[in-house]
C-alpha positions, 0 to 999 in steps of 0.5 A, a space after each residue: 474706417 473698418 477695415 481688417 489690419 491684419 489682413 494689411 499687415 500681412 500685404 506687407 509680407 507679399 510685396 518685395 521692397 528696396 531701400 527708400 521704399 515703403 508699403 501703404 494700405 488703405 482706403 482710397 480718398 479723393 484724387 485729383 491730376 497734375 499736368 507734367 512735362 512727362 504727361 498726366 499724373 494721378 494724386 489720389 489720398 489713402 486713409 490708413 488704418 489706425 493703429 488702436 481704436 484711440 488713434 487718428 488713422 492717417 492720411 498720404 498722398 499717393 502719386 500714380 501714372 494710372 488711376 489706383 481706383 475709386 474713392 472707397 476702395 482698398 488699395 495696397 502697394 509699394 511706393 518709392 519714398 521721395 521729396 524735395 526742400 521746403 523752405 520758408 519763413 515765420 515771424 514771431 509775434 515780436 517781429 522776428 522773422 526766422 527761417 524754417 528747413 523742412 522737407 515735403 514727402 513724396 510717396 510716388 507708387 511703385 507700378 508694373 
């Protein structure tokens, strides 16, 4: 992914944020939707830059109202950090069944 990091890193110094919030920048992957009791929502992956030429660019969620864009697009915003529990269990190989606390995160942008 080619893309100007420094131009990103200064899009961070434009977006006000609060507390449990975040700024994301990067390249529009996929998206899909999800029917809700508050109406339809948008769930479209964002590539971002990786941080040296050796590293995987990461890869989040982003949960919208409106759609954010096409695939391929740049995109920058400000997101509400979010989640819920996810618990679940493992067995080992011996048998043992172990129950695992984790938490699934929920990157919701942050519109108008």
């Amino acid at each position: 992914m080619s893309v100007d990091v420094k131009k990103l890193e200064g899009a961070a110094k434009t977006f006000p944020v609060l507390v449990n919030q975040a700024v994301v920048a990067g390249r529009l992957g996929p998206r899909r939707t999800m029917a809700l009791k508050e109406g339809k929502r948008f769930l479209q992956l964002c590539m971002t830059p990786a941080p040296d030429p050796y590293s995987m660019p990461s890869v989040v969620e982003l949960k919208s109202v409106a759609p954010l864009g096409n695939e391929g697009d740049d995109w920058s915003g400000v997101v509400r950090v979010g989640g819920y529990p996810n618990n679940f269990n493992v067995t080992d190989k011996d048998g043992v069944i172990t129950s695992v606390r984790s938490a699934r995160v929920v990157l919701e942008v942050v519109e108008g």
